[in-house]
C-alpha positions in Angstrom: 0.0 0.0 0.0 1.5 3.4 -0.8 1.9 6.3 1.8 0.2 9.8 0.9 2.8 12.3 -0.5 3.4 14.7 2.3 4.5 17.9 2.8 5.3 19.4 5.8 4.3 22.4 6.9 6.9 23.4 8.9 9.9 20.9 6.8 13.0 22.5 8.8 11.4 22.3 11.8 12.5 18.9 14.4 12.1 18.2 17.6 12.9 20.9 20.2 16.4 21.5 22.0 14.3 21.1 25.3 13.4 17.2 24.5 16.8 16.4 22.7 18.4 17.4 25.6 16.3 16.0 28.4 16.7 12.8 27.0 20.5 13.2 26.2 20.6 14.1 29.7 18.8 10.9 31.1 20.4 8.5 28.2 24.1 9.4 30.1 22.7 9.8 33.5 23.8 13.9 33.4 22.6 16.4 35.9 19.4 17.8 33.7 20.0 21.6 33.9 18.5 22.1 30.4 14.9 21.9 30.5 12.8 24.5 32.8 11.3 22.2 35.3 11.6 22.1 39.0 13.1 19.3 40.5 11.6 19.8 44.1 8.1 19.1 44.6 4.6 21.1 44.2 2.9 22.6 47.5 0.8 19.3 49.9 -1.7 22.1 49.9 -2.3 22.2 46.3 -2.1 18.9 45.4 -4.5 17.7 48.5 -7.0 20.7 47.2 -6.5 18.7 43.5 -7.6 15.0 44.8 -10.3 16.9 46.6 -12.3 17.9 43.6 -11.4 15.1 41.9 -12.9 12.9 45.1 -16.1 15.3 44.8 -17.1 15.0 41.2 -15.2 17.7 39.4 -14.2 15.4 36.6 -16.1 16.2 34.0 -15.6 19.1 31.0 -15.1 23.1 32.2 -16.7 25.6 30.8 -14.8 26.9 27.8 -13.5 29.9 29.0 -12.7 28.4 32.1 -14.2 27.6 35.7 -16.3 30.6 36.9 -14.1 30.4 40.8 -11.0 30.5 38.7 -11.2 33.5 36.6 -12.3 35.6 39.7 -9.2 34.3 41.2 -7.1 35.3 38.6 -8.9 38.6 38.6 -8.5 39.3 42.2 -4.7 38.2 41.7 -4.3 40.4 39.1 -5.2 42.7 41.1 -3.4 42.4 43.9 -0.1 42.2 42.3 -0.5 44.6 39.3 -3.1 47.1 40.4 -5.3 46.4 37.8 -8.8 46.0 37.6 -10.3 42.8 35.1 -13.5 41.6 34.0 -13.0 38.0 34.5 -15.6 36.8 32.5 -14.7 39.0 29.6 -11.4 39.7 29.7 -9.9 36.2 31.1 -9.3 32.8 29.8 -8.1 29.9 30.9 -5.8 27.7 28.6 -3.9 24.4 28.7 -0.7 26.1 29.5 0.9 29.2 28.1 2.1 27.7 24.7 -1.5 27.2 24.1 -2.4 30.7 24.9 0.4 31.8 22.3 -0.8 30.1 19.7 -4.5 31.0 20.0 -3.4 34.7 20.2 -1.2 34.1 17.1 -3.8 32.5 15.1 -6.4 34.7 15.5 -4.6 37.8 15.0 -2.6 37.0 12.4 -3.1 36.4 8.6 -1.5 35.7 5.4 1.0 38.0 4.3 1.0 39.4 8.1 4.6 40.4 9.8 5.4 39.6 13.1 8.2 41.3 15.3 10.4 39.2 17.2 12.8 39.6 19.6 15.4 37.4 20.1 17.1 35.0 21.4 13.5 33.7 21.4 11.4 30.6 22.6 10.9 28.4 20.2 7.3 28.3 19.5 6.4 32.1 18.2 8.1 31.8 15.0 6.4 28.3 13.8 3.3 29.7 15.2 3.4 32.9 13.0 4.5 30.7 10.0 1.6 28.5 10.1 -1.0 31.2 10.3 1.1 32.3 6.9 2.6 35.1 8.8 6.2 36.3 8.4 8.1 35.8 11.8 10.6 39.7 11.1 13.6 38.7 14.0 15.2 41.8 15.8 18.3 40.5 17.7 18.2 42.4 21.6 21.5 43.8 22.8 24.2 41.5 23.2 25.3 43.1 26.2 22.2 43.5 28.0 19.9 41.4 26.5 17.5 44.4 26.2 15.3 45.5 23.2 16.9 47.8 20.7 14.1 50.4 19.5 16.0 51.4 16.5 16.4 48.7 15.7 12.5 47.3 16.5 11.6 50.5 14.4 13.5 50.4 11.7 12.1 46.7 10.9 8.6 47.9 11.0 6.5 47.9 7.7 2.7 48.9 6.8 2.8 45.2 6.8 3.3 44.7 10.4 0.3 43.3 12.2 2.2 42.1 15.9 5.1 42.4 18.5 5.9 40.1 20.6 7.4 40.6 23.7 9.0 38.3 27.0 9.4 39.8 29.8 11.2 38.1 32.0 12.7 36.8 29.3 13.6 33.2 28.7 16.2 32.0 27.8 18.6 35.5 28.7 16.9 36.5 32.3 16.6 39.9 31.4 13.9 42.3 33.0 12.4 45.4 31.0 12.3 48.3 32.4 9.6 51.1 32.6 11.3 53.2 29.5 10.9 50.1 27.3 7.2 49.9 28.4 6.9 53.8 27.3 9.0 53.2 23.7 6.3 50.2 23.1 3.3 52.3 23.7 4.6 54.5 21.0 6.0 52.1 18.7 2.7 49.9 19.3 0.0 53.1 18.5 2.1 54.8 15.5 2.3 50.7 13.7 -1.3 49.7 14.5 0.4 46.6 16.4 -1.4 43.6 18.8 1.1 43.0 21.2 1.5 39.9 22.0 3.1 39.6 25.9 4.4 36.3 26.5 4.5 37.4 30.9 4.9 33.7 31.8 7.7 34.9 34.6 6.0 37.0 36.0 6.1 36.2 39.4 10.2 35.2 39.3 11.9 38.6 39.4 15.2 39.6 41.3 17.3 42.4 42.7 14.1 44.7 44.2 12.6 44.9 40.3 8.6 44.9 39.8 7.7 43.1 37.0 6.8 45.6 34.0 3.6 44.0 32.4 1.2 45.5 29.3 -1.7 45.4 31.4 -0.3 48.7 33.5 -0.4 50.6 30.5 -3.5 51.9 29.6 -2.5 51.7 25.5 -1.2 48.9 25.2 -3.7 46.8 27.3 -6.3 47.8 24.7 -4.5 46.0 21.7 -2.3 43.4 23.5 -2.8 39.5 24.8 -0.8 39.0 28.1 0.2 35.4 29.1 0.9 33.9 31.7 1.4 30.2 33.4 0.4 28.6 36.5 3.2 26.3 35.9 5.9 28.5 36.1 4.4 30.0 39.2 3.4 26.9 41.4 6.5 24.6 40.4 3.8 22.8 37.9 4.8 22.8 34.8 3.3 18.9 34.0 -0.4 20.4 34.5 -0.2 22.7 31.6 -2.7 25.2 33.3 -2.4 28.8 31.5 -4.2 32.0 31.0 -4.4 34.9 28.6 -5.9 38.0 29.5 -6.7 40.7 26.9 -9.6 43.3 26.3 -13.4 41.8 25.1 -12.5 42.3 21.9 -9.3 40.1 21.5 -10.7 38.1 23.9 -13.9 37.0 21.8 -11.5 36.4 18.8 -8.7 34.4 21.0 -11.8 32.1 22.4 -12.4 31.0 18.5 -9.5 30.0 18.7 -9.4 28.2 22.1 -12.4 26.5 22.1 -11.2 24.5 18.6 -7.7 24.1 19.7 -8.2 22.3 23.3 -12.1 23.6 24.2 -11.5 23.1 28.0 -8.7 22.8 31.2 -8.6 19.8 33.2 -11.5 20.8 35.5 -10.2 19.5 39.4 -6.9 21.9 38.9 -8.8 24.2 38.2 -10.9 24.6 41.1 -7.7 23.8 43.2 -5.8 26.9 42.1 -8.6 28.8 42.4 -8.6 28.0 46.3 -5.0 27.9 46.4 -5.0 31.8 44.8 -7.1 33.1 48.3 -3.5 33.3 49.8 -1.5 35.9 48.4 1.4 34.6 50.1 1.5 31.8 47.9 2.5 34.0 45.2 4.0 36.9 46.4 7.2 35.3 47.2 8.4 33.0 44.6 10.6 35.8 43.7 12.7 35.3 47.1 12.9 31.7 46.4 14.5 31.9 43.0 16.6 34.9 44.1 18.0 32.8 46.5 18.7 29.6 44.3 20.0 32.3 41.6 22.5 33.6 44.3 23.3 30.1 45.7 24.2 28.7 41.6 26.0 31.8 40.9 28.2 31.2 44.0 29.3 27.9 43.1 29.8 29.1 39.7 32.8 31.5 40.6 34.6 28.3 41.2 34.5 27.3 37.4 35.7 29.0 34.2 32.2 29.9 32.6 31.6 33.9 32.9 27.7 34.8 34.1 25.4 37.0 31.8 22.9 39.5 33.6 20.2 37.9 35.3 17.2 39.8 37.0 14.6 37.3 36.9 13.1 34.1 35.4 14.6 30.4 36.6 17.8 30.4 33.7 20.8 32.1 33.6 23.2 32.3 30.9 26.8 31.6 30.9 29.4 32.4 28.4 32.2 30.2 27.8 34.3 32.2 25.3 38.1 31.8 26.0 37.3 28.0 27.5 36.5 26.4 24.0 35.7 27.4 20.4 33.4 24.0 20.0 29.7 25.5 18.7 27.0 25.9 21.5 24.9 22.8 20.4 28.6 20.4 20.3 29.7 21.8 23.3 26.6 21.3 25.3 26.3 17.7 24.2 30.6 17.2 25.3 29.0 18.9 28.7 26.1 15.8 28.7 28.3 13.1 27.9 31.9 14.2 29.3 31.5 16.5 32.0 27.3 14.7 33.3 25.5 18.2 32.9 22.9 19.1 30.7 22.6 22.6 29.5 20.9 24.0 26.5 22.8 26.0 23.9 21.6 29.5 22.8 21.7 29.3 19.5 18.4 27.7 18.5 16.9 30.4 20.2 18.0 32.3 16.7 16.3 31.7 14.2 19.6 31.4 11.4 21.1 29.8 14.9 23.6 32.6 16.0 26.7 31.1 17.7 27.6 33.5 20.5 29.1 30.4 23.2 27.0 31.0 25.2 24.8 28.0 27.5 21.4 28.4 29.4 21.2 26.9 32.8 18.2 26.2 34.7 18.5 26.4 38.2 15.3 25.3 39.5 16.8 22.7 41.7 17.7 21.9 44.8 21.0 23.4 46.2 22.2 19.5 46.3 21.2 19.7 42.8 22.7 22.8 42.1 25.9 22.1 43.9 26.7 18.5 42.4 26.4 20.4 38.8 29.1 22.9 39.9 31.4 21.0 41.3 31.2 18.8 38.2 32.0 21.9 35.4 35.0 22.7 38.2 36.8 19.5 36.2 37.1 21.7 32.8 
């Protein structure tokens, strides 16, 4: 019997750094510091409230937008930590994890023929996203000092075909934080282009050195023509329950729910009504940041001891180290010698470009344990 003749969609495209990695990592029994997952475990509290609605009957399908007790969670959240007022019925919806919430946003803003600005180093999904709505991903490297947006630069590669921006901030994979001034150069960017920004905010709650995280959603402007994401995951050490949201103005909102309700419909119901209880308590996001700060602080201690040379980091769970002057080997072959020789997995920075820059440099995730963090360490002492 003969096969179909295929053609891929996306034909350049294979499986992500994050999973080659991962499994590199496990195949020679490395210390996994590549992929973003905790390796400590999720609050008693939370999972007890889970089993609880799963004991009681909340098993079956969600309401599309998501469960009623949640979006006024997330409301009240928002809030508490931003200031800012939200219609959770209107404005709020609950997705299966923040990559879903990007690509609803992407496919229901943007069309054949559209452009798309992004910054990077960049996570991996916006640009296949934007290519398979028949969009035009238009990359604008950030500084490669500071890891911060360059607005010439942003400017200069706008068109009257530019439809979006999008944005990450914290910003994964580089740990950089925007500041207030690049919130003010995107409002005027954003209004004289006609752009939907796009604010991939999934970090939100992971921010260091006495910084406030800088989010759309303070900005009058831009909260009337952007999506802001963001991820339960990240935030409650939960990345396996793919529990996301997306908040945006009715408008957007009403398109980006086209999009949701065809692309996963509903969110596993029981989690949802346990992070709406477990959102009552401020405390239990308030401080993440202190918790991170601390593991960032405790990794970058260790780290004096070996030759790698730390990158600026003022938030998110990754920091970047360059080691230029240690070898010339290519980021993806020298973080596979690290796997196999050395027994730490990191992940390289250049297929975070899209023509995959080589600037040696290697992500770490340090959302470990100190043993965890420690044992790594000591282990890239032996280069």
């Amino acid at each position: 019997m003969n096969s179909p003749d295929l053609k891929s969609k996306l034909p350049d495209i294979g499986t992500s750094i994050f999973s080659v990695m991962s499994a590199m990592a496990q195949k020679h029994e490395a210390i996994n510091l590549s992929q973003g997952f905790p390796d400590f475990e999720v609050s008693p509290e939370l999972i007890d409230r889970v089993a609880h609605y799963m004991k009681t009957g909340h098993n079956q399908y969600a309401p599309m937008p998501g469960v009623p007790a949640l979006l006024d969670a997330i409301s009240q959240k928002i809030s508490v930590y931003l200031s800012v007022a939200t219609n959770p019925s209107e404005e709020i919806t609950v997705t299966a994890g923040a990559t879903e919430a990007l690509y609803a946003a992407i496919s229901a803003f943007v069309r054949p023929g559209d452009e798309v600005i992004v910054l990077e180093p960049a996570y991996d999904s916006y640009g296949p996203a934007i290519r398979l709505q028949g969009g035009r991903p238009v990359y604008v490297s950030l500084r490669s000092d500071t890891f911060r947006p360059d607005w010439e630069a942003i400017e200069r590669a706008c068109t009257d075909r530019t439809a979006m921006m999008v944005i990450n901030t914290p910003h994964n994979p580089t740990g950089s934080v925007w500041e207030p001034e690049d919130i003010l150069r995107l409002e005027k960017l954003a209004e004289r282009h006609n752009l939907i920004i796009l604010s991939d905010e999934v970090y939100e709650h992971i921010v260091f050195d006495g910084k406030k995280q800088v989010s759309v959603l303070n900005s009058p402007s831009l909260r009337a023509r952007s999506v802001a994401v963001f991820s339960f995951g990240k935030t409650f050490h939960a990345t396996g329950w793919k529990v996301g949201y997306a908040v945006a103005p009715p408008a957007l909102t009403r398109e980006l729910r086209k999009m949701h309700q065809y692309l996963t419909f509903a969110v596993n119901r029981p989690v949802q009504h346990a992070l709406a209880d477990y959102l009552q308590e401020p405390a239990n996001y308030m401080h993440v940041s202190d918790m991170y700060e601390e593991k960032r602080n405790y990794f970058a201690e260790k780290m004096k001891a070996t030759s790698f040379k730390p990158m600026p980091c003022q938030g998110t769970y990754f920091a970047v180290y360059s080691y230029e002057g240690l070898s010339d080997k290519p980021e993806r072959e020298m973080a596979e010698w690290l796997t196999k020789e050395i027994g730490v997995a990191t992940i390289p920075l250049s297929p975070f470009f899209h023509d995959n820059k080589n600037s040696h440099m290697l992500r770490f995730c340090f959302a470990k344990t100190e043993q965890t963090l420690a044992q790594a360490a000591e282990r890239l002492c032996r280069i």
